[in-house]
MARFIDREN-225662 format. One line per field, with one value per residue: residue number from 1; residue in one letter; x, y, z of N, C-alpha, C in turn. Coordinates in steps of 0.05 Angstrom, whole numbers, plus 5000, padded with zeros to 4 digits. Layout:
BEGIN
pos = (NUM,...);
code = (a,...);
nx = (X,...);
ny = (Y,...);
nz = (Z,...);
cax = (X,...);
cay = (Y,...);
caz = (Z,...);
cx = (X,...);
cy = (Y,...);
cz = (Z,...);
//
This chain:
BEGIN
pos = (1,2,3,4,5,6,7,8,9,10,11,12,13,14,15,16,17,18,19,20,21,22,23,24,25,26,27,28,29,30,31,32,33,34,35,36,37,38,39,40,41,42,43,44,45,46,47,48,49,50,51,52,53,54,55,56,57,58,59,60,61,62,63,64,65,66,67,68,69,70,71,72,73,74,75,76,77,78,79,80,81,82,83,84,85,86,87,88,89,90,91,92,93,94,95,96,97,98,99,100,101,102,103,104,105,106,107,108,109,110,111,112,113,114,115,116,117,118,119,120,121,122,123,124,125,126,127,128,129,130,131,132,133,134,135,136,137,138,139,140,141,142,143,144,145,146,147,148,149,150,151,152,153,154,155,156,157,158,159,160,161,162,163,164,165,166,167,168,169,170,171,172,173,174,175,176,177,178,179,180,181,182,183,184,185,186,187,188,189,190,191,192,193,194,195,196,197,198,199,200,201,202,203,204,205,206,207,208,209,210,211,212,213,214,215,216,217,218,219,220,221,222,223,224,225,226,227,228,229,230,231,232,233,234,235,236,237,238,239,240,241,242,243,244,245,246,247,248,249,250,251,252,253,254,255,256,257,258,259,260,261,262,263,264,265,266,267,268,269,270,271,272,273,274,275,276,277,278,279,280,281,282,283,284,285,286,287,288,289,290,291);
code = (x,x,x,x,x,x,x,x,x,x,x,x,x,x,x,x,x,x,x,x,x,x,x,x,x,x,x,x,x,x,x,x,x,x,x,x,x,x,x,x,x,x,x,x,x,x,x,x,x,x,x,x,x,x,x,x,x,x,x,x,x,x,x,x,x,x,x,x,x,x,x,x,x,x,x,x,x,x,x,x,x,x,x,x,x,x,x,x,x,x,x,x,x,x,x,x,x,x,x,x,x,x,x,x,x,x,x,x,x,x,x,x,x,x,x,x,x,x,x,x,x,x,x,x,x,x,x,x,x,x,x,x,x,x,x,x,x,x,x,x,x,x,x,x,x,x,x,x,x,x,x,x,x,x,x,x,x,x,x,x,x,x,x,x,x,x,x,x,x,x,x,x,x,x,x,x,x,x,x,x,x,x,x,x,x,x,x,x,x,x,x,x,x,x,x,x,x,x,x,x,x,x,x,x,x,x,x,x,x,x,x,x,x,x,x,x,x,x,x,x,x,x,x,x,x,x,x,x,x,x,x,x,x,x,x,x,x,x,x,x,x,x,x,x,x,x,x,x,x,x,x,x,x,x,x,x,x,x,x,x,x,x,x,x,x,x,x,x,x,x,x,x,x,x,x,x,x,x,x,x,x,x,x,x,x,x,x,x,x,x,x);
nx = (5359,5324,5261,5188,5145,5072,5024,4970,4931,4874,4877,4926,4940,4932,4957,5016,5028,5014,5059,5105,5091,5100,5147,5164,5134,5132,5181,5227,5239,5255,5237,5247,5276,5269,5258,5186,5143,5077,5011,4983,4919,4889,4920,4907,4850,4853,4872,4839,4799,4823,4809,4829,4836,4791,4790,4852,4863,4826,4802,4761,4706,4686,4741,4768,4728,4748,4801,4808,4779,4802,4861,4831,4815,4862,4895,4851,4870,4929,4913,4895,4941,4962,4990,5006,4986,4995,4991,4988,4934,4889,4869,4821,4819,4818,4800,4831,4874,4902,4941,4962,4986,5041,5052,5071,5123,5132,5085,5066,5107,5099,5139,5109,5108,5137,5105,5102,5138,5099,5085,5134,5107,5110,5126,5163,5215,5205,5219,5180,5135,5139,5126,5072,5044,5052,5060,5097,5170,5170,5117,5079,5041,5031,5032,5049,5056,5062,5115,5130,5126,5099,5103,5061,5040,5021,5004,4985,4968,4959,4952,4905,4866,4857,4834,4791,4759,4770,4760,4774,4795,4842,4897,4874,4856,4904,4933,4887,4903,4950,4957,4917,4954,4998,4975,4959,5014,5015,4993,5010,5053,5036,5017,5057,5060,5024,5001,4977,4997,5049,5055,5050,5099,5134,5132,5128,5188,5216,5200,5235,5287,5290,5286,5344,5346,5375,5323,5282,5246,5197,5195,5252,5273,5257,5269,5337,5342,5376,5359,5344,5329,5290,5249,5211,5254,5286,5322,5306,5271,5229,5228,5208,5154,5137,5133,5103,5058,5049,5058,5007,5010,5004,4945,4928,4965,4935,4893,4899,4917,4881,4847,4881,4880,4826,4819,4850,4821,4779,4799,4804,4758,4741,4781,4772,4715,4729,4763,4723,4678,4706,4730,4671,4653,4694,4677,4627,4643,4668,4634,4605,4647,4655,4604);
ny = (5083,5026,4996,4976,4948,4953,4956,4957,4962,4983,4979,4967,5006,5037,5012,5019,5074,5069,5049,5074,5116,5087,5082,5124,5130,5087,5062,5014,4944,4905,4852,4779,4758,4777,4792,4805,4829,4808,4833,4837,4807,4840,4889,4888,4904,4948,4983,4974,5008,5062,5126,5124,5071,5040,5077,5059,5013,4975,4907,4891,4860,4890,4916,4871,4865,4898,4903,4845,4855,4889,4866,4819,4853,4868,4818,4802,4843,4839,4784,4795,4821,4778,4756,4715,4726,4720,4741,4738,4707,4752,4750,4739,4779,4776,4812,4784,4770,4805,4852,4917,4984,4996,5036,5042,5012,4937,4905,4856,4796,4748,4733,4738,4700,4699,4719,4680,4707,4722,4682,4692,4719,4680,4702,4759,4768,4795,4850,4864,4850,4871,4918,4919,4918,4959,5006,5051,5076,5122,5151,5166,5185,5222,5250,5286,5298,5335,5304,5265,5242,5208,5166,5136,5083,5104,5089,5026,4954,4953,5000,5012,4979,5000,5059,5041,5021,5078,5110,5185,5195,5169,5203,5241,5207,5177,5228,5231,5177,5201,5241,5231,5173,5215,5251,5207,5195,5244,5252,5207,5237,5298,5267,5269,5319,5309,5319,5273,5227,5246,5233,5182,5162,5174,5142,5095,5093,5103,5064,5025,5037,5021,4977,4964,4988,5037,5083,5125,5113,5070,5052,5065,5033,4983,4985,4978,4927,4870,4834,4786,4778,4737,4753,4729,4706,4747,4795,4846,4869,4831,4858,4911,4908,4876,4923,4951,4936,4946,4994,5006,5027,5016,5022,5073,5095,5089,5107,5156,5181,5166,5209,5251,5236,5237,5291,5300,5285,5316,5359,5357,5354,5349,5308,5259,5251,5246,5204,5177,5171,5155,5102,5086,5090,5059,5007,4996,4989,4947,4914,4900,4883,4840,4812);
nz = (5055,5058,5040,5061,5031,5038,5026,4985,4934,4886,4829,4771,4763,4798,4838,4816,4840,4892,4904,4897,4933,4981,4978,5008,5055,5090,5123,5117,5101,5040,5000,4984,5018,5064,5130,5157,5185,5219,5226,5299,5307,5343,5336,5275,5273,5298,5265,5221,5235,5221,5182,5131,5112,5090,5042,5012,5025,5050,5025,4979,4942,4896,4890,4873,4822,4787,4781,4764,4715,4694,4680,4647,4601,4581,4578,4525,4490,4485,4453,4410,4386,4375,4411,4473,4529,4595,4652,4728,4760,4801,4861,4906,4968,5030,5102,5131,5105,5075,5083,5123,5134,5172,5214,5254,5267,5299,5309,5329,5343,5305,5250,5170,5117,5059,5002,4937,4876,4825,4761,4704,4642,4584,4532,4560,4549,4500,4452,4427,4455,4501,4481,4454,4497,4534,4502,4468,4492,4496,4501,4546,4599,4654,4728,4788,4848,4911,4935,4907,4836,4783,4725,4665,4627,4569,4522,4490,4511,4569,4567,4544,4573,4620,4596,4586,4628,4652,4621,4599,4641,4664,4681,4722,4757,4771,4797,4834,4873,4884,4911,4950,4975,4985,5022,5069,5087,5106,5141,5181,5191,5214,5268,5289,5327,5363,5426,5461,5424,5429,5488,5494,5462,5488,5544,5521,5503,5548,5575,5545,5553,5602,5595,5572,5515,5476,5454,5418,5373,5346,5302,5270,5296,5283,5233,5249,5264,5234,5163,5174,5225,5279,5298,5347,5375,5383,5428,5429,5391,5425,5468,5446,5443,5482,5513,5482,5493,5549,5550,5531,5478,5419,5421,5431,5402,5343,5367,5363,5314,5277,5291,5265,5219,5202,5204,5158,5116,5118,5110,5061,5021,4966,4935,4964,4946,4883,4881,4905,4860,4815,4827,4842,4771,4747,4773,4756,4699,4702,4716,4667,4640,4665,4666);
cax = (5342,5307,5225,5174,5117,5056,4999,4954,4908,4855,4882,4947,4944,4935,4991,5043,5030,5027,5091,5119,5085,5110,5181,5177,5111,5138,5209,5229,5252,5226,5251,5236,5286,5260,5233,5167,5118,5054,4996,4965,4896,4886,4932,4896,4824,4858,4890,4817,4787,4832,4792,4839,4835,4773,4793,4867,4872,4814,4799,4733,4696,4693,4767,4772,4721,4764,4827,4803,4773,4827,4868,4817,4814,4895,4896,4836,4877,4946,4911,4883,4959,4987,5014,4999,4992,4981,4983,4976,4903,4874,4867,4803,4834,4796,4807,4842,4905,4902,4970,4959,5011,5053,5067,5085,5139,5125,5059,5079,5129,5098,5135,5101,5116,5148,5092,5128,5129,5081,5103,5122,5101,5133,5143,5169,5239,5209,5218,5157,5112,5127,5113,5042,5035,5059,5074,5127,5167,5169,5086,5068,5028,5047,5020,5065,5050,5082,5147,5132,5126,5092,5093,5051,5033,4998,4989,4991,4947,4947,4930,4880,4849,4861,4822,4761,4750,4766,4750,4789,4801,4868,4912,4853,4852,4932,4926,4872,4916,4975,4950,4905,4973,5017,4960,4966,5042,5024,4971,5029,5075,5024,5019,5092,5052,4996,5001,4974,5018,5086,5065,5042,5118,5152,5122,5148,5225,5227,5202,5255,5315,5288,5296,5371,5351,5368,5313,5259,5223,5202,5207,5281,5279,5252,5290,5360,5343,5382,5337,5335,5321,5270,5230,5198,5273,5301,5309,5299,5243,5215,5220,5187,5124,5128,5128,5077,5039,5054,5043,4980,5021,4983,4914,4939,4976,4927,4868,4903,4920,4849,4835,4886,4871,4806,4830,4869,4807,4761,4811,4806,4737,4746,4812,4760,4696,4743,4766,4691,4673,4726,4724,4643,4659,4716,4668,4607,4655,4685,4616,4601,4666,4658,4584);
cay = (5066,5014,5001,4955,4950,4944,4979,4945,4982,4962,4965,4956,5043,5055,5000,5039,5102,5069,5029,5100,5130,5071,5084,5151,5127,5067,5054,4976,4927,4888,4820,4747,4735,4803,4780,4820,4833,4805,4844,4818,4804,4863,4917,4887,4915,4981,4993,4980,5028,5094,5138,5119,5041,5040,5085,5051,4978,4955,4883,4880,4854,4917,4921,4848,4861,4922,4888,4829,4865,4903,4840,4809,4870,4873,4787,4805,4853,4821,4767,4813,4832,4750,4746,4698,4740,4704,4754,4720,4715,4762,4733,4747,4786,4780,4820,4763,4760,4833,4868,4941,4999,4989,5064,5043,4988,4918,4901,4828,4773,4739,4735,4728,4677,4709,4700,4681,4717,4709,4669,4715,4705,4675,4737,4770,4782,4808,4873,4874,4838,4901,4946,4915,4916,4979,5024,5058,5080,5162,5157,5158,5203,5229,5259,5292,5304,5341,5292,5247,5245,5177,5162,5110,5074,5123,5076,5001,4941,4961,5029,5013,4965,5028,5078,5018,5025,5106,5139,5203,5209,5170,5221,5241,5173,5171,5241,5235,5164,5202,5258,5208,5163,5225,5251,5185,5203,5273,5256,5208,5261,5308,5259,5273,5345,5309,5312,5249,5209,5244,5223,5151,5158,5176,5122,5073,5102,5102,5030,5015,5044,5006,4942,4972,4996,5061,5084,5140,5114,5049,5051,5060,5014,4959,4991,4969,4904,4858,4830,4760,4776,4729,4775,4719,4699,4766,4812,4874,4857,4822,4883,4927,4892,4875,4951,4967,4922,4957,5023,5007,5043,5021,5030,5104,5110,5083,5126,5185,5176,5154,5236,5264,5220,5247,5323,5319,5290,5332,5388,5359,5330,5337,5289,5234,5244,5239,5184,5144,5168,5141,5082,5068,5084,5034,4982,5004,4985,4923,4892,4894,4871,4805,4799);
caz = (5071,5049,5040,5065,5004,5057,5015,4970,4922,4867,4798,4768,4754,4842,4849,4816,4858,4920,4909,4904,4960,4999,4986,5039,5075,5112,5126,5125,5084,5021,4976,4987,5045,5087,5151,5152,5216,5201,5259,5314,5302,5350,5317,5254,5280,5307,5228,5198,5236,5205,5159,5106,5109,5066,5011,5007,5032,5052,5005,4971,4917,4881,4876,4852,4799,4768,4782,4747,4689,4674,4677,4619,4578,4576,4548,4507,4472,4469,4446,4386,4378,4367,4438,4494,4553,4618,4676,4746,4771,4825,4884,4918,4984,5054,5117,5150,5100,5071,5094,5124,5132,5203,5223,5290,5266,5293,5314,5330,5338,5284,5213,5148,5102,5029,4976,4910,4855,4806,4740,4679,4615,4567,4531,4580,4543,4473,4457,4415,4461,4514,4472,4456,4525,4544,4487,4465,4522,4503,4497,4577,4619,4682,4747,4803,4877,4933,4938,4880,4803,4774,4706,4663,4594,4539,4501,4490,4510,4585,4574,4532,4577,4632,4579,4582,4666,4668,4596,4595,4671,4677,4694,4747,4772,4783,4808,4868,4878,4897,4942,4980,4981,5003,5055,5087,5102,5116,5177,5205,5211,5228,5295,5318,5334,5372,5458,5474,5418,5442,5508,5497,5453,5517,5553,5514,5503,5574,5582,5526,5560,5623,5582,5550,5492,5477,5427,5420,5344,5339,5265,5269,5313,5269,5210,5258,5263,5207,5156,5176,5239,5280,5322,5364,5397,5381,5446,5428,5384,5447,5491,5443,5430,5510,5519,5472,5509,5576,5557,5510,5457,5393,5415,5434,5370,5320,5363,5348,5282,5265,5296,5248,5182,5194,5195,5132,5100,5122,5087,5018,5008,4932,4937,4974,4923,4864,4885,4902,4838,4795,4843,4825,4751,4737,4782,4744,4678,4701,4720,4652,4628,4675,4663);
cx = (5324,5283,5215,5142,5098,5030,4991,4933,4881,4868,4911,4960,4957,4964,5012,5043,5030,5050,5100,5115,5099,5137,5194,5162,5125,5157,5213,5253,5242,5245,5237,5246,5291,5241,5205,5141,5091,5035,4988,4936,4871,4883,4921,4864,4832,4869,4865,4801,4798,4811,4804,4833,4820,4782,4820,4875,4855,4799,4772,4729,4701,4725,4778,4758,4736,4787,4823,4791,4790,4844,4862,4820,4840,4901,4882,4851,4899,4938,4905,4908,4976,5000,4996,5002,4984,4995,4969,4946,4903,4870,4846,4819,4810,4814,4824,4869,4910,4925,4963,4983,5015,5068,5077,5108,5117,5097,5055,5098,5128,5116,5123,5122,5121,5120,5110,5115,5114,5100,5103,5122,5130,5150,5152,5189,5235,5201,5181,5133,5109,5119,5090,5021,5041,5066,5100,5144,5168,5139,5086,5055,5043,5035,5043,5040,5067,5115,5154,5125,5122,5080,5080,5039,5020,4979,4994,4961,4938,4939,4902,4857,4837,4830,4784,4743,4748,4758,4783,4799,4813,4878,4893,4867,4891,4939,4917,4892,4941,4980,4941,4937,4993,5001,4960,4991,5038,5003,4989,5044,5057,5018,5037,5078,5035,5016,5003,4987,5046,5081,5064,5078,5139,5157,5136,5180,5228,5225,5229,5275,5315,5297,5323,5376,5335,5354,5287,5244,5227,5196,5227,5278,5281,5267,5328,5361,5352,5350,5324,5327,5295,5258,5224,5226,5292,5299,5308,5272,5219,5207,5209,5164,5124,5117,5114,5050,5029,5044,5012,4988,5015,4959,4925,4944,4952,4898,4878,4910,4893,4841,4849,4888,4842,4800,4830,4846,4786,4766,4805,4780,4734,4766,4789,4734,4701,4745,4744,4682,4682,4725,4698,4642,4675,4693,4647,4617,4659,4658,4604,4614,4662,4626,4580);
cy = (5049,5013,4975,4966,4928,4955,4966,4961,4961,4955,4969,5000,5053,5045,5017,5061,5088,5056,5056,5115,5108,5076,5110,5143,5115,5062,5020,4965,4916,4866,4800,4746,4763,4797,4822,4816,4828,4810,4822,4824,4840,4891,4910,4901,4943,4989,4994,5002,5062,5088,5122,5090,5037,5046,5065,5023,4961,4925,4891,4869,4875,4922,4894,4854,4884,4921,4868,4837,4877,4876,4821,4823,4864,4840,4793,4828,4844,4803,4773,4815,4803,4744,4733,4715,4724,4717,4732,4730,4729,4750,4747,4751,4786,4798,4806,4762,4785,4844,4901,4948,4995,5020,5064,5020,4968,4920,4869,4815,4757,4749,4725,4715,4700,4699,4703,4696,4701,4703,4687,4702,4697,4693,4761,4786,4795,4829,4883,4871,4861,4917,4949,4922,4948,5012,5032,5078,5119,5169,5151,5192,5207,5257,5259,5299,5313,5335,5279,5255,5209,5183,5137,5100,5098,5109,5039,4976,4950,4991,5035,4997,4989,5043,5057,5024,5065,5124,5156,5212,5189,5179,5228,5221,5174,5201,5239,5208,5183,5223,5244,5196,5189,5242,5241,5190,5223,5276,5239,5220,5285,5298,5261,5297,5332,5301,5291,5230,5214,5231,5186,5146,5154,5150,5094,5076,5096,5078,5012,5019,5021,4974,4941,4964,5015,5074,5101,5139,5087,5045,5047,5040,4992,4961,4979,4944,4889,4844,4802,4753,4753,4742,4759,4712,4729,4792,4837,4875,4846,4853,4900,4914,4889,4908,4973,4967,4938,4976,5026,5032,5033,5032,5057,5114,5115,5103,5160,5194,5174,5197,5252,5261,5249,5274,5324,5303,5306,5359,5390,5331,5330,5310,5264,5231,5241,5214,5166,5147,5160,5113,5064,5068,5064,5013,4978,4983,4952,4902,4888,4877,4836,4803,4782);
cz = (5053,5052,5042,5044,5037,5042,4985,4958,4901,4846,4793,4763,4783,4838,4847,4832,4880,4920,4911,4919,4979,5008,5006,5060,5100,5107,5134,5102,5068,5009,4989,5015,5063,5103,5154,5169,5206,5237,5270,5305,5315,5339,5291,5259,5286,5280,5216,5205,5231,5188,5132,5099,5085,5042,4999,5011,5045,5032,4997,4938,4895,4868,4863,4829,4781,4765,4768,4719,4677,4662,4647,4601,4565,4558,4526,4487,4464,4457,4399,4371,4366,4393,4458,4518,4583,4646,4704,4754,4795,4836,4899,4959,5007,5069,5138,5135,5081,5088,5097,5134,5165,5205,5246,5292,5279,5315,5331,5334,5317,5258,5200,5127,5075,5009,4951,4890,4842,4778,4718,4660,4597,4537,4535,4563,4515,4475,4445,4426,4483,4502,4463,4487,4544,4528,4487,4484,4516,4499,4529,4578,4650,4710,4774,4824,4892,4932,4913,4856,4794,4744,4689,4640,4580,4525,4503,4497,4543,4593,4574,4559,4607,4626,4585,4608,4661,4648,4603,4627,4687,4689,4721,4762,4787,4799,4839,4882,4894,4914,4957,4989,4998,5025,5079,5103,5125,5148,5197,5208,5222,5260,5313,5326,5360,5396,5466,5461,5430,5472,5505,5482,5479,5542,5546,5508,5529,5581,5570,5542,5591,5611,5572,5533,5494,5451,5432,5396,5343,5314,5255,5283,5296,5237,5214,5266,5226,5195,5161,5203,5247,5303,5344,5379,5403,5409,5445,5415,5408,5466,5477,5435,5470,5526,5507,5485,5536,5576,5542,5488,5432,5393,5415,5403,5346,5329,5355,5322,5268,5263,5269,5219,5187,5186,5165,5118,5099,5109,5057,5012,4977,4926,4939,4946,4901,4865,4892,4872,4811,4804,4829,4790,4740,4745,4763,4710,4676,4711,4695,4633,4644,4670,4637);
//
C-alpha cells in the first residue's frame, strides 16, 4: 500500500521519524501527480483541536526559528568544509496552508495543488560533498520504537549542526519523536474500540451502501480511488463527503479521537515533557543562532 506524507514536524531530525511513522499512520498516496484532499476549513478547526496537533503539526514561530537555525548552522559549516551548500529556505508555515493528518480519508472535494520540489544543490552528486554533509554512512545513531527503527547522521555537517540545537540529547530527541509519532497511530486505532465512533462508522456505511457503495472504512475507501482521481466530479468521492455530511461523521470522529489522544497522553506524561523540553532547548539555541 502506498502512503500519503501528511505530517509536518520542526527540524529536519522530527522529519525523518515522522516520514516513517507516516508510512503505517495514514494510508494514501504520495508523488507530484497524487491527487491529494486538501480539508475543509471546518475539518481543518476539528484536526487543531486534538491533543496531539500542538506537539506534532501545529506551525509556529518556534519551529521556524529551529528549523531555520539548523538550516544556517549546516551552510555555516559546509561552508567551513569548501562546499556551496544551498538548502531550500523555510517557509514560514501558518494555520491556513499547514497540512494535518486525515484519519478519516477525505475531508473535501477539494485537491491540493503538488508543491515542487525544492532545487538540489549543486553538489548533490559528489560523493565527498555527502559525506561532509552527512558523514560516513557506517557512523549513524539510531532509535527504535514499537513498529519502527529510524536511523540518522553521527557525524557530519548536519549532525553537527543537530549536536548545536540538542547537546547530547539526539538520540532522546528522535526517541520521544517516535513514540509521540507512534502514539498518534495507537489512539486511532484505539478508536475502532470506542461506542460512539463505531456507531457514527455505521451510520455512514449504511448511508454509503444507500448511495451503492459497498464500503465500511473510509480510508480504504480513499485508498481505492485511482490516483488521478478528481474528487469534485468523482461519484463515489461525492457520496462520501455527502454522507459525512449527513451523518455529521467528522465532528463525531475527530470528538472522539480528541477523548482518546488525550488518554494515551495522559499515560505517558514523560513522552510529552521530554518532548517541551527538548522543544524549548533547541528554540532557546536557535534564538541565539539567528540573533
Amino acid at each position: 500500500m502506498e502512503t500519503r506524507r501528511i505530517t509536518a514536524l520542526v527540524t529536519a531530525a522530527t522529519a525523518v521519524v515522522v516520514a516513517a511513522c507516516a508510512a503505517w499512520m495514514y494510508a494514501g498516496r504520495s508523488g507530484p501527480s497524487a491527487a491529494t484532499p486538501r480539508p475543509t476549513a471546518d475539518a481543518g478547526r476539528l484536526s487543531a483541536r486534538l491533543p496531539f496537533y500542538p506537539l506534532l503539526h501545529a506551525p509556529s514561530e518556534r519551529q521556524w526559528r529551529i528549523a531555520e537555525a539548523e538550516r544556517q548552522l549546516a551552510i555555516t559549516c559546509m561552508t567551513a568544509h569548501g562546499y556551496r551548500y544551498t538548502p531550500a529556505e523555510i517557509p514560514r508555515s501558518s494555520t491556513a496552508t499547514v497540512d494535518h493528518p486525515l484519519p478519516f480519508g477525505l475531508e473535501s472535494l477539494i485537491t491540493a495543488t503538488a508543491s515542487p520540489a525544492p532545487a538540489a544543490s549543486e553538489h548533490r552528486e559528489s560523493k565527498a560533498f555527502l559525506a561532509a554533509l552527512y558523514g560516513p554512512d557506517d557512523r549513524r545513531i539510531a532509535a527504535r520504537g514499537k513498529s519502527i527503527k529510524v536511523s540518522w547522521p553521527a557525524q557530519g555537517c548536519q549532525a553537527e549542526a543537530e549536536k548545536r540545537l540538542l547537546g547530547s540529547e539526539r538520540l532522546r530527541w528522535l526517541q520521544v519523536s517516535i513514540q509521540l509519532g507512534e502514539g498518534e497511530d495507537q489512539a486511532r486505532r484505539n478508536l475502532d474500540k470506542d461506542p460512539a465512533f463505531r456507531a457514527a462508522d455505521a451510520r455512514w456505511a449504511r448511508c454509503m451502501r444507500i448511495a451503492g457503495v459497498a464500503t465500511d472504512d473510509p480510508v480504504n475507501l480513499l485508498d481505492s480511488l485511482p490516483r488521478d482521481t478528481d474528487f469534485a466530479t468523482n461519484p463515489v468521492a461525492r457520496a462520501d463527503i455527502r454522507c459525512k455530511s449527513d451523518t455529521d461523521y467528522l465532528r463525531t470522529a475527530y470528538t472522539r479521537l480528541a477523548v482518546v489522544q488525550h488518554a494515551w497522553l495522559d499515560a505517558h506524561p514523560a513522552a510529552v515533557a521530554s518532548w517541551r523540553s527538548l522543544t524549548q532547548r533547541q528554540d532557546k539555541v536557535a534564538t541565539d543562532v539567528l540573533g
